[in-house]
C-alpha positions in Angstrom: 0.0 0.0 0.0 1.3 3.6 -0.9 2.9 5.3 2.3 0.5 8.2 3.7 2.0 11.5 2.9 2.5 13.5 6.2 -0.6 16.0 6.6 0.3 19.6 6.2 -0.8 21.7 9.7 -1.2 25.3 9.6 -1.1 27.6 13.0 -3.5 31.0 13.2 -2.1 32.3 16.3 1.1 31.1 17.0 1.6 32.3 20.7 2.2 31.1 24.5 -0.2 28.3 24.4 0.0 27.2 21.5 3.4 26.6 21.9 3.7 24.5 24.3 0.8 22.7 24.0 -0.1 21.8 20.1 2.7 22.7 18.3 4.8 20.3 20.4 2.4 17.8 19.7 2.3 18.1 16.2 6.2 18.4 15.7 6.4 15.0 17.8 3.9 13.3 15.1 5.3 11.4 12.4 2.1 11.5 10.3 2.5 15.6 10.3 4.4 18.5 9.5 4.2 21.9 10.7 3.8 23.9 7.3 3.5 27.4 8.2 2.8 29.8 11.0 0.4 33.0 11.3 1.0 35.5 14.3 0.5 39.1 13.7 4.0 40.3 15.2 6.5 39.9 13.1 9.5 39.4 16.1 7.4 36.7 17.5 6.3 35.0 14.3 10.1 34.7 13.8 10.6 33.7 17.8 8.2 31.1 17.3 8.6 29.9 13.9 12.3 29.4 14.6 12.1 27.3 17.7 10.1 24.4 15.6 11.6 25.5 12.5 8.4 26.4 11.1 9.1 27.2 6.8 5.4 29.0 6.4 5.5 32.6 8.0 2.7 34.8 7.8 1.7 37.3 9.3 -1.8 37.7 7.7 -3.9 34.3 8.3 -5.8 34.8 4.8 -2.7 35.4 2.9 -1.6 31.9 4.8 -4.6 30.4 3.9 -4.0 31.2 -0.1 -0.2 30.3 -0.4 0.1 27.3 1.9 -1.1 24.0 0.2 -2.4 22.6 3.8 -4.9 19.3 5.0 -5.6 21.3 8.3 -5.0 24.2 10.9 -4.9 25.1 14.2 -7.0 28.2 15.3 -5.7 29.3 19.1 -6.2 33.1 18.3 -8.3 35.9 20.3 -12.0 34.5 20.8 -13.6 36.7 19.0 -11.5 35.4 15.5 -12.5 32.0 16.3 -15.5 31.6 14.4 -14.7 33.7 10.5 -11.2 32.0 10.6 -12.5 28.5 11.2 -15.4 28.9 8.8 -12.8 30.2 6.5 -10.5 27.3 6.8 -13.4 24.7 6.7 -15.0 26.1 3.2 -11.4 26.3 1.7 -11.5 22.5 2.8 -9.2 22.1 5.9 -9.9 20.0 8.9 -9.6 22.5 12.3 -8.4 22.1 15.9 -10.2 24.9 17.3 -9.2 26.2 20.7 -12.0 27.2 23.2 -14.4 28.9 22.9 -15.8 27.5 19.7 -17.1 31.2 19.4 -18.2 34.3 21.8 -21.5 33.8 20.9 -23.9 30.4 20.3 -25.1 31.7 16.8 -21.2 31.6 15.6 -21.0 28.7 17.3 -23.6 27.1 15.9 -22.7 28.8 12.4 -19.4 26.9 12.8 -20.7 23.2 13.1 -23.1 24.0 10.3 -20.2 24.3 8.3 -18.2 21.3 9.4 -21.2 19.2 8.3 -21.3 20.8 5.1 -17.9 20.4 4.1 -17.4 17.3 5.8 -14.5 18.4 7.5 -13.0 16.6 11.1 -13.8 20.1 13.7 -12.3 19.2 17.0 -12.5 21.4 20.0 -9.7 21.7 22.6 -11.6 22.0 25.5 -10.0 20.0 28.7 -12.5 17.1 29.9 -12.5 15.1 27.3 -8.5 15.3 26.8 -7.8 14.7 30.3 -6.9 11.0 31.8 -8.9 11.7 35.3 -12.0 12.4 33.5 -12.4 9.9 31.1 -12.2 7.7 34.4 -14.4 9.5 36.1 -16.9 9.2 33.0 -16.1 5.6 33.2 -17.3 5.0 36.8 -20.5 7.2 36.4 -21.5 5.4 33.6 -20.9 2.2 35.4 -22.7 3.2 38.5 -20.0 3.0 41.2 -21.6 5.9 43.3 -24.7 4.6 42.2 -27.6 7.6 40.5 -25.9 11.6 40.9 -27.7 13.6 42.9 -25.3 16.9 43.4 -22.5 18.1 41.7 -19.9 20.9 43.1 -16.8 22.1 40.9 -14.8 25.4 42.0 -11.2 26.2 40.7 -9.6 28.6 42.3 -6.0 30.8 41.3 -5.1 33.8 39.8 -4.6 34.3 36.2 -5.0 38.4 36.9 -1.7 38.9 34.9 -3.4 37.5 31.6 -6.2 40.0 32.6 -4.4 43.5 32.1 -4.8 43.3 36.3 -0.7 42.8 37.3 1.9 43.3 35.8 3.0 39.6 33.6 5.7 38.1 35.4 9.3 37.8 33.9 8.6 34.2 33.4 5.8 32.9 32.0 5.1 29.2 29.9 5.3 29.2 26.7 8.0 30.0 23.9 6.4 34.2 23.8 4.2 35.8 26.1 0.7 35.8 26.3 -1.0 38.7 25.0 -3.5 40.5 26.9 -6.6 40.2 24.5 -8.6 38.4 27.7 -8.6 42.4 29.3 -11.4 43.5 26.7 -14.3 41.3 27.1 -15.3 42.4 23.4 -12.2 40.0 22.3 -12.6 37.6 25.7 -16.1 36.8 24.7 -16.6 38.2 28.6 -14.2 37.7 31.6 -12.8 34.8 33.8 -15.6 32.4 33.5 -15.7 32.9 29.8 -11.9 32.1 29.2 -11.5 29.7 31.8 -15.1 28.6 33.0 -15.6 26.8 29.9 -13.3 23.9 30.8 -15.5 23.8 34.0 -18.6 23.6 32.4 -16.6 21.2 29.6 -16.0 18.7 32.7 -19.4 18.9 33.8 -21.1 17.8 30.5 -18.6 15.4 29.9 -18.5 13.6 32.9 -21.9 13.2 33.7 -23.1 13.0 30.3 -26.9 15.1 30.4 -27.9 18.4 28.6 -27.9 21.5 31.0 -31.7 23.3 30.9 -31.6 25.7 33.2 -28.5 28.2 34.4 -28.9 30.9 37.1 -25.6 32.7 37.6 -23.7 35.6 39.7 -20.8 37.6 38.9 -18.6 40.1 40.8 -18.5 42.5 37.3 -20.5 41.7 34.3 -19.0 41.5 31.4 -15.4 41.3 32.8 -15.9 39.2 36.0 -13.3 37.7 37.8 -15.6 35.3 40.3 -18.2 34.0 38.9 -21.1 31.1 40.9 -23.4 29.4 38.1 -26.0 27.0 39.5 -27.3 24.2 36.4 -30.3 22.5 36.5 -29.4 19.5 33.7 -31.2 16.3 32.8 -32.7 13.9 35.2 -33.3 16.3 38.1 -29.2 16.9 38.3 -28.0 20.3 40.3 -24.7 20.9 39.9 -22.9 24.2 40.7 -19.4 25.9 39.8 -17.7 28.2 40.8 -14.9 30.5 39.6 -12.0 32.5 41.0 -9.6 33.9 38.9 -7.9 36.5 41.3 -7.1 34.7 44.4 -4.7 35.9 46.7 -3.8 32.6 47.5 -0.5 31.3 46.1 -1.5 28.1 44.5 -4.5 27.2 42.3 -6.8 25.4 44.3 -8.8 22.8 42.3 -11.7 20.6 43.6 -15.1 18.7 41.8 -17.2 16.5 44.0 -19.7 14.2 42.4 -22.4 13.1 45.3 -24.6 9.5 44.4 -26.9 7.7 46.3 -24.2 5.1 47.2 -20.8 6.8 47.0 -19.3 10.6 46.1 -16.4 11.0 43.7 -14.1 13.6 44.4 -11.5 15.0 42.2 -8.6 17.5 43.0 -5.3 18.6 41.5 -2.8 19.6 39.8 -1.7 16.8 39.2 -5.1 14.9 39.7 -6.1 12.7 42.3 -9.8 11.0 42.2 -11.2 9.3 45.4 -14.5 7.0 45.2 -16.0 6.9 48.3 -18.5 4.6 49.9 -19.2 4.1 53.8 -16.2 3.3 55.6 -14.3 3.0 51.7 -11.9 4.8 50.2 -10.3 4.5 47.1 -7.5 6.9 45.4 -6.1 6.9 42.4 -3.8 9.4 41.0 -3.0 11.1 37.9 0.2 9.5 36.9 -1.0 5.7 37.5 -3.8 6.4 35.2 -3.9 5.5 31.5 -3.2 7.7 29.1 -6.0 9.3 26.6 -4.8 11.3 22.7 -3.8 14.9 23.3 -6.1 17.1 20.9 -3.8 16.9 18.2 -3.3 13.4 18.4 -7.3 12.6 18.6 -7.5 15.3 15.9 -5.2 13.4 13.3 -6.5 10.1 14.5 -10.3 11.2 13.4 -9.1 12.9 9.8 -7.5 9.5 9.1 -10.0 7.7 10.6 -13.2 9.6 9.7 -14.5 9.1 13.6 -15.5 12.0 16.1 -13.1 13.2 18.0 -13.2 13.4 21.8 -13.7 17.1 22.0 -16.6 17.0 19.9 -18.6 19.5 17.8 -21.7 19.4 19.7 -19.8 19.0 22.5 -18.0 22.6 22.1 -21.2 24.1 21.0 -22.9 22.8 24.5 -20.6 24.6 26.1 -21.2 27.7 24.6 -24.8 27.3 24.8 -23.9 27.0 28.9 -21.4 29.7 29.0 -23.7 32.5 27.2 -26.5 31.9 29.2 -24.5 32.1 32.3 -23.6 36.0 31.0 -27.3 36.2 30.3 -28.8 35.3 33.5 -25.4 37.5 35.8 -27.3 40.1 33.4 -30.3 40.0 33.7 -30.8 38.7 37.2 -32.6 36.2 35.9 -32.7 31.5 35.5 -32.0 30.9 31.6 -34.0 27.6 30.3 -31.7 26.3 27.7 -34.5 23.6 27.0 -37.4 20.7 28.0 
C-alpha cells in the first residue's frame, strides 16, 4: 500500500499556548508536518517559527490560507477570530483544531458546526475534559454506576490568572515559547471575563462527565461582562444540580482545584494539579492518582486520528457548542438577574 504522505498543519495564532501545547504535539507526530505559522507580530512569528523551525510565515492568516497548500490548521487566536477563521479554513476544505471557545457567541457557534457538516471536514474542539486521563475515568465510573444515580455536583477552581487580565503586571517568566498577550482584558475580544476564558473547561467537565444536557442556568458575577468570580448554578437532565464556581484572582498562592460528584451510594471527588480521584463509599476509600492512570490522545493526536479515521473526535462539535450554549447563558442570567431555560 502507498505510504500516507505526512498531513500539512497550519497555525493562526502562533503564541504562548500554542506553543507548548499543540505545536509540540504536532512536531512530535510522524504522520504531520508543521507547514506554516500565522502570528501578527512579526519578532514573535520569527521567535516562534524558529524554535520548531516552522518554513510558512505569515503574518496575515488569509494570505496563509491562499499560499500554503495545507490538509488542516490550528485556530488558538483571540476568541472573538474563532469563528470567520474556522469557517474560512473549513469552506477552503481544511480539517480544524479549534481552541476554546468555539465562538463568543452560540449563533457563531452554531454557524461553525453547520459548516463542518457541510464540508465534511473533522472540527475538534480543545476543551480539557474530554483530553484529560482523570475524566475519562471519572466518566467511566459514572457510567458504570460505582456511586450509584448523581444527585449533586460541586466544581470550584480557584487561582489567579490576573496577569493574563491586564490586572498585574505579567511576570518575567511565563510558559510558553512568547508571552501571552492581553486580548482576555477586553471582554469584546474575551467573549466576557474569567468564566468565559477559563469557565468553559468547567462547564466542559461537567457535561462530559456526567453525560446530560444542561436546561436551566442561574448565575452571579462580581462584574459583568469582565468578572473575575463568577457562581453558576445548572439544572441538567434527570433532576441533576450541579454548581461551579470561579476564582480567577485569588490571593492565594497556588490554584486550588476541587469537583465532588455526590450518588446515592458513593461521592467521587477529584482534586489537582496533578489529579487525584477518590471513590467513596461508607467506611471505603479509594485513590487513584494522575500519573497511575492511562493515558488518553492529546487534541492533536485525537484530531489526526479522526481525519485519518473519519471518527469524532473526543472534544466534539456538539460538545463545544454545549458549552457555549452553557457559557452564554450564564452572562445572560449575571445580566439580567434572571434563570435561563436552555431547553425541556
Amino acid at each position: 500500500m502507498p505510504t500516507q504522505k505526512p498531513l500539512r498543519i497550519g497555525i493562526i495564532g502562533a503564541g504562548a499556548f500554542a506553543s507548548r501545547r499543540h505545536l509540540p504535539d504536532v512536531q512530535r507526530d510522524e504522520r504531520t508536518v508543521l507547514a506554516a505559522a500565522c502570528r501578527r507580530s512579526p519578532e514573535e512569528l520569527k521567535t516562534v517559527a524558529d524554535h520548531f523551525s516552522i518554513p510558512g510565515r505569515y503574518t496575515d492568516w488569509i494570505e496563509m490560507l491562499d499560499r500554503e497548500p495545507l490538509d488542516g490548521v490550528i485556530i488558538a487566536t483571540p476568541h472573538d477570530q474563532h469563528a470567520l477563521q474556522a469557517i474560512e479554513a473549513m469552506n477552503r476544505g481544511l480539517h480544524v483544531l479549534l481552541e476554546k471557545p468555539m465562538a463568543i457567541t452560540v449563533s457563531d457557534a452554531e454557524r461553525i458546526l453547520e459548516t463542518a457538516k457541510r464540508t465534511d471536514r473533522t472540527l475538534a474542539v480543545a476543551l480539557n475534559a474530554p483530553y484529560w486521563r482523570h475524566t475519562a475515568i471519572m466518566r467511566e465510573g459514572i457510567v458504570e454506576g460505582r456511586i450509584g444515580t448523581l444527585e449533586y455536583v460541586d466544581i470550584c477552581w480557584s487561582g489567579s490568572a490576573a496577569a493574563v487580565f491586564g490586572r498585574v503586571p505579567m511576570p518575567d517568566q511565563m510558559p510558553g515559547i512568547v508571552k501571552p498577550t492581553l486580548f482576555r482584558a477586553d471582554p469584546a475580544a474575551n467573549g466576557g471575563g474569567y468564566l468565559f476564558d477559563g469557565g468553559g473547561h468547567l462547564m466542559s467537565e461537567l457535561l462530559w462527565v456526567t453525560n446530560r444536557k444542561p436546561l436551566e442556568v442561574s448565575a452571579m458575577m462580581d462584574n459583568v461582562p469582565d468578572d473575575m468570580r463568577a457562581s453558576i448554578n445548572i439544572r441538567l437532565e434527570g433532576g441533576l444540580i450541579a454548581h461551579i464556581g470561579a476564582i480567577g484572582d485569588s490571593a492565594y498562592a497556588e490554584r486550588r482545584i476541587r469537583s465532588a460528584y455526590q450518588g446515592t451510594t458513593g461521592t467521587l471527588t477529584a482534586t489537582g494539579a496533578p489529579f487525584a480521584i477518590t471513590w467513596s463509599e461508607v467506611g471505603r476509600h479509594e485513590t487513584e492518582k494522575e500519573d497511575q492512570m492511562p493515558n488518553v490522545p492529546s487534541p492533536v493526536t485525537d484530531w489526526i486520528n479522526c481525519i485519518l479515521s473519519g471518527q469524532t473526535p473526543r472534544g466534539s462539535q456538539e460538545h463545544g457548542l454545549d458549552v457555549s450554549r452553557l457559557l452564554e447563558a450564564s452572562y445572560v442570567s449575571a445580566t439580567t438577574g434572571k434563570t435561563v431555560t436552555l431547553g425541556g
